[in-house]
C-alpha positions in Angstrom: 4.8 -18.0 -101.1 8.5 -16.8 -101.5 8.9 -16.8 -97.2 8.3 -20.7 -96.9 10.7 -21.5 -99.9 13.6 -19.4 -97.9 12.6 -21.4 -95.1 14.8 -24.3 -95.8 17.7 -22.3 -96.5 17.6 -19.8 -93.4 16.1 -22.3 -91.0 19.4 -23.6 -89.9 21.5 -20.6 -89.9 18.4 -19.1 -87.5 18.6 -22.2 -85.3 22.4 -21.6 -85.1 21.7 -17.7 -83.9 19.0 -18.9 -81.0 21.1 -21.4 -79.5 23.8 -18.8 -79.6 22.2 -15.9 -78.3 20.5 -18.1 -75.8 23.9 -20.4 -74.5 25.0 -16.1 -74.3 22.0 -15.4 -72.2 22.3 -18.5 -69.9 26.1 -18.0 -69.2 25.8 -14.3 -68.7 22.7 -14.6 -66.8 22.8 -18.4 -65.6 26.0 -18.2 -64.7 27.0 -14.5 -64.2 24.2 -13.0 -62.9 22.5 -15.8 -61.1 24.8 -16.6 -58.4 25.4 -13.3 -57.3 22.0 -12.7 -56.6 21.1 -15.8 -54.8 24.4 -14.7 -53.0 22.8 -11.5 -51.9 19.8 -13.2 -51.5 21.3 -15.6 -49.0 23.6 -12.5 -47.3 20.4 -10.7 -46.6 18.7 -14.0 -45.0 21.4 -14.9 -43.3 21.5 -11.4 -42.1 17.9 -11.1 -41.2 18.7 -14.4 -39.4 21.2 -13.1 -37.4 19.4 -9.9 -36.4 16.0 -11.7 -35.5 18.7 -13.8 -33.3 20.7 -11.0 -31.9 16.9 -9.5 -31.4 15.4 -12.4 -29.5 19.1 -12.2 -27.6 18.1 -8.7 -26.4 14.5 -9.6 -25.8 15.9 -12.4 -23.4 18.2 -10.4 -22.1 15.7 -7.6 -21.2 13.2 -9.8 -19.7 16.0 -11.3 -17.3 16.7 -7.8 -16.3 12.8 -7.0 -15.8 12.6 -9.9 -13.7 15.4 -9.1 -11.8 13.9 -5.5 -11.6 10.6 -6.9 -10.2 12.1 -9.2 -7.8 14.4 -6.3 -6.4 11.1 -4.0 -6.5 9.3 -6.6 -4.1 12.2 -7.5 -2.0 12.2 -3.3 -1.8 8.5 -3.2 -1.2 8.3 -5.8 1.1 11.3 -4.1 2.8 8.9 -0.7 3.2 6.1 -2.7 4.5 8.2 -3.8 6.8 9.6 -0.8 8.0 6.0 0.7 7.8 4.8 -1.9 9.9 7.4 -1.3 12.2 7.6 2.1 12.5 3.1 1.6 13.1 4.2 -0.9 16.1 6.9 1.1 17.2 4.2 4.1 17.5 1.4 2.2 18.9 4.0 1.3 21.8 4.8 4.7 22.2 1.0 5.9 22.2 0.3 3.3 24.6 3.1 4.1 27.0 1.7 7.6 26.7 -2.0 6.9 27.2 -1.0 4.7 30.1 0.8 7.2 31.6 -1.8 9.5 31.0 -4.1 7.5 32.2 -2.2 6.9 35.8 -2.2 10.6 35.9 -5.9 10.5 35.7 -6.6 8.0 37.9 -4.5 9.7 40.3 -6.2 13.3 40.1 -9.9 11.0 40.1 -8.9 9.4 43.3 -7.6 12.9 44.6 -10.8 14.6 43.8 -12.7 11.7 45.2 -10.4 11.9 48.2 -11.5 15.8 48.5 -15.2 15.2 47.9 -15.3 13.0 50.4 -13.8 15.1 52.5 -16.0 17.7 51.3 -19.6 15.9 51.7 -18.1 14.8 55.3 -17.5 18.4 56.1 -21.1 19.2 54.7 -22.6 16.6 56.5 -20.9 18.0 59.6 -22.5 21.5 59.0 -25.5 20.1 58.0 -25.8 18.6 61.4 -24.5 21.3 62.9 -27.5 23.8 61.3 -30.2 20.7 61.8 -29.3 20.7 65.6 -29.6 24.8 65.9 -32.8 24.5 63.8 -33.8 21.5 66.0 -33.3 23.0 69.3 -34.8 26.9 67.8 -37.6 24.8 66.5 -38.7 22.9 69.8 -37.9 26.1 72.6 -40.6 27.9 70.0 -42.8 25.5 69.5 -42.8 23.6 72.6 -41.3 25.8 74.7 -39.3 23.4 75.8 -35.4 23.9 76.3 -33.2 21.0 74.4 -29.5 20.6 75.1 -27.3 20.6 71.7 -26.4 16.5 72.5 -30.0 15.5 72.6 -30.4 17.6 69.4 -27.7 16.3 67.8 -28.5 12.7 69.0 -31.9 13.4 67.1 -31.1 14.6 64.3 -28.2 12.1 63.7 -31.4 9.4 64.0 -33.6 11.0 61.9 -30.3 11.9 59.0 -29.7 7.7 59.3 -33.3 6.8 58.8 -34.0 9.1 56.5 
């Protein structure tokens, strides 16, 4: 076979080529190409870095101010209770004042209109004793024939109204 005997005479000359071509590759890519990209590669890490940072910043930042936020809502809500509660106080006192008021008005006018119909069952009781001492005396000169003065009559029938 004609290749292997040319083997001897090309092998070194095709050894010489590799290592050439391949000390080539390695400095342009080793060295050349290499660094640059772990250079990028390290940029955009350390940029990635630095924005998950400058994110977790803001995060930090934003949950301080939400805290804040909430604390100033409940001082702000406690605040409205506050005045709601007040203001419910504040109204009851009136209301009471008012019903109170009312209320001595009412009493008033009761013990006025008690007042008058006492004054109006006296003034009943009067004419009822007045008409029970005519019937009384029309009663017994009719029936009895007998001729009663109005003070007997009305001494009667004052006895009979008490006993019942």
């Amino acid at each position: 076979m004609p290749q292997i005997a040319q083997l001897a005479e090309t092998f070194s000359s095709q050894i010489f080529w590799l290592l050439v071509f391949f000390g080539i590759t390695f400095f342009v890519v080793g060295r050349g190409m290499v660094p640059r990209v772990m250079d990028t590669m390290d940029s955009r890490a350390k940029q990635i870095t630095d924005d998950i940072a400058a994110a977790q910043a803001a995060r930090d930042q934003a949950d301080k101010e939400e805290e804040a936020w909430r604390v100033r809502e409940n001082e702000n809500r406690a605040r409205a209770q506050a005045l709601i509660a007040e203001a419910k106080a504040e109204a009851a006192a009136k209301s009471e004042k008012k019903i109170a008021a009312a209320q001595k008005r009412l009493d008033k006018k009761l013990e006025e209109a008690d007042q008058e119909l006492a004054a109006t069952r006296e003034a009943a009781l009067g004419e009822i004793e007045e008409v029970a001492t005519d019937a009384a005396q029309d009663i017994v000169s009719r029936l009895a024939g007998v001729k009663v003065t109005k003070p007997v009559a009305s001494k009667a029938v004052k006895e009979a109204m008490a006993h019942g």
